[in-house]
C-alpha positions as CSV (number, residue, x, y, z in Angstrom):
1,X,-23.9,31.2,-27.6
2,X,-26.6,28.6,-26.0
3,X,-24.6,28.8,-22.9
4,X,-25.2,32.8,-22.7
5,X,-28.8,32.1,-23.9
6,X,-29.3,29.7,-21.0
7,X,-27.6,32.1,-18.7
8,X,-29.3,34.9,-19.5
9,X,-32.6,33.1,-19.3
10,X,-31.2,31.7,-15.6
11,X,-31.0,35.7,-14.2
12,X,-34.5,36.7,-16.1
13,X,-36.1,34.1,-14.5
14,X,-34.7,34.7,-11.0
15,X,-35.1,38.1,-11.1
16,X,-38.7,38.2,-12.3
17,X,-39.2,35.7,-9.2
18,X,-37.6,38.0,-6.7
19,X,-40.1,40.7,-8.2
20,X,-43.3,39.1,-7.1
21,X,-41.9,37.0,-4.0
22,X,-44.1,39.3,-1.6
23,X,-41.7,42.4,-1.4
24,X,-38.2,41.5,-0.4
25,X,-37.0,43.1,2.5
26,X,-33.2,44.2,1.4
27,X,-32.6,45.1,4.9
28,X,-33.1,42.1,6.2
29,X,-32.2,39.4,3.3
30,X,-35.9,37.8,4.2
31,X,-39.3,38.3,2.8
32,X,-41.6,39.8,5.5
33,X,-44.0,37.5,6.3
34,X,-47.7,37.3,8.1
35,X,-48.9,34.5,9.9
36,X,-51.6,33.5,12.1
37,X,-51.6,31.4,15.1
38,X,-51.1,31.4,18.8
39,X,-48.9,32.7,21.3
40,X,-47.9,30.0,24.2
41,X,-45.2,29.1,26.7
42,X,-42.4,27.4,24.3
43,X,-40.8,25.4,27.4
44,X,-44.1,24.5,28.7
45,X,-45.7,23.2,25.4
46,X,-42.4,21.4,24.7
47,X,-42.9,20.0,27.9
48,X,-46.1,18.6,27.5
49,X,-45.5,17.7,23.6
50,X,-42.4,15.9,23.8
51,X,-41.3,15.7,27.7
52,X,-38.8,18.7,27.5
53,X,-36.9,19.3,30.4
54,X,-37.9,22.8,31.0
55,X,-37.8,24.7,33.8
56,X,-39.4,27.8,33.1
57,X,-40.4,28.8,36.5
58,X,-36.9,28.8,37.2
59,X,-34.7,29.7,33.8
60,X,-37.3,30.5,31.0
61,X,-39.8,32.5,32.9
62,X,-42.5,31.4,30.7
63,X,-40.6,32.9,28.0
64,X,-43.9,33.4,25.3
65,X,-43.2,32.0,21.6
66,X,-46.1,31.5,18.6
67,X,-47.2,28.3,16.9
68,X,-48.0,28.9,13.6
69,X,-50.7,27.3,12.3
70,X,-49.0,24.9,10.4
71,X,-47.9,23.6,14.0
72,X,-44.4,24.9,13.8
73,X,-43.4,26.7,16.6
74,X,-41.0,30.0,16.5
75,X,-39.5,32.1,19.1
76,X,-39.9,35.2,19.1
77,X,-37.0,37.5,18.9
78,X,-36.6,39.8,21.5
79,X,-36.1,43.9,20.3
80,X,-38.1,47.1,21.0
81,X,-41.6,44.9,19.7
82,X,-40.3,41.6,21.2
83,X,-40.2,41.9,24.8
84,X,-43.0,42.9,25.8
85,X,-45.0,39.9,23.7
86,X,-42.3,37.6,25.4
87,X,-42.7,38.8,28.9
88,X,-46.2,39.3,28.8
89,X,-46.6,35.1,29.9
90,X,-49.8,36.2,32.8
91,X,-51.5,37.4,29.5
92,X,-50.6,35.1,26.9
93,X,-49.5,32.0,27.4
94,X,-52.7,29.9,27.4
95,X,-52.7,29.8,23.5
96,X,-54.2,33.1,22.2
97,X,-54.4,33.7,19.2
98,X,-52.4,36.3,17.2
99,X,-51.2,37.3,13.8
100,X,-47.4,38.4,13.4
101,X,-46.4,40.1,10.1
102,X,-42.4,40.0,10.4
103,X,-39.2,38.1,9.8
104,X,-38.6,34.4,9.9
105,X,-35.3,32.9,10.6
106,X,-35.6,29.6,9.8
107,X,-32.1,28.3,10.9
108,X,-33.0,29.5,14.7
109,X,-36.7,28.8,14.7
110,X,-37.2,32.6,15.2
111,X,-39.8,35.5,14.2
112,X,-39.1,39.0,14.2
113,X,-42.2,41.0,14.9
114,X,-43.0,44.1,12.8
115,X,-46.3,44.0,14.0
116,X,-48.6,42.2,15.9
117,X,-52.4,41.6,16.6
118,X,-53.3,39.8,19.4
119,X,-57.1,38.7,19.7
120,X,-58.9,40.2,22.9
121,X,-55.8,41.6,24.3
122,X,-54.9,45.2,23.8
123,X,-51.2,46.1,23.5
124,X,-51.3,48.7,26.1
125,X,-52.2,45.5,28.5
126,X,-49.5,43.2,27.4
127,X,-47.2,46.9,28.1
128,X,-48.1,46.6,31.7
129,X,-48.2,43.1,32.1
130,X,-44.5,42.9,30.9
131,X,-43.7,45.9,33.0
132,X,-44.9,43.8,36.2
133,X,-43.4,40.6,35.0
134,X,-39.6,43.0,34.8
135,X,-40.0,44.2,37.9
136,X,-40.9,41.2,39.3
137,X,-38.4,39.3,38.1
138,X,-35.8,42.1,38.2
139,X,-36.6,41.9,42.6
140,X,-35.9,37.9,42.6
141,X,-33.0,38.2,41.0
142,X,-31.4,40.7,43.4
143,X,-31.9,38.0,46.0
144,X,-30.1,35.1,43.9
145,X,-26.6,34.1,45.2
146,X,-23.8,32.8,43.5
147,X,-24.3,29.2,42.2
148,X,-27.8,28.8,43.2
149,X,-30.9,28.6,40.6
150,X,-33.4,31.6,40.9
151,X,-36.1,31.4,43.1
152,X,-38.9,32.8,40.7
153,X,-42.1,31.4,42.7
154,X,-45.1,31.0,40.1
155,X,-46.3,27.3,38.4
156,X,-48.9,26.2,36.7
């Protein structure tokens, strides 16, 4: 009898924690999250935090991830709200700030966005900026040859 008693008080307990964990997403397994913090170059910042052998002129492309502001950084995942953020590098990379309300997956260090806010930047700007960036990139990569690294042409 105590063990159904303790049992019972187990699953009561869980489930009245699920009930106010911040809405649990059943579609996703995660709690949707917001965060604030700043969108940056992952490769770049790796580079200069802990000497990261990046090459994201080449490979990465300036690839745009966020660091929370508890200093943990996530990539961001790309999708349909992704890509653009992630493309966007001309616009973003130098540490602007932004709040993300989405998905984290801890185990990969990534965020799915739901939405996004980015501060001074207006998404229809970050649309076009990507846009470039594709095509851009899209145009070097037509003149890569087998076994040779892509010539993408912009530092920092």
């Amino acid at each position: 009898m105590k063990r159904l008693t303790v049992l019972t008080m187990v699953f009561l307990f869980a489930l009245a924690s699920m009930s106010f964990a911040g809405g649990w997403d059943k579609a996703k397994g995660t709690d949707k999250v917001t965060v604030k913090g700043t969108l940056l170059c992952t490769g770049c910042n790796l580079k200069k935090m802990s000497g990261a052998n990046s090459q994201c002129n080449l490979y990465a492309h300036h690839a745009i991830g966020f660091k929370a502001e508890d200093g943990v950084i996530w990539n961001i995942i790309e999708n349909e709200k992704g890509h653009d953020i992630v493309r966007a590098h001309k616009l973003l990379e130098k540490n602007v700030p932004a709040t993300i309300t989405g998905w984290i997956y801890p185990v990969a260090n990534a965020i799915e966005i739901d939405s996004i806010q980015v501060e001074g930047v207006s998404m229809a700007d970050i649309q076009k900026a990507a846009w470039e960036e594709d095509q851009l990139l899209a145009k070097r990569l037509m003149s890569r040859k087998i076994g040779e690294a892509p010539q993408m042409g912009h530092e920092h």
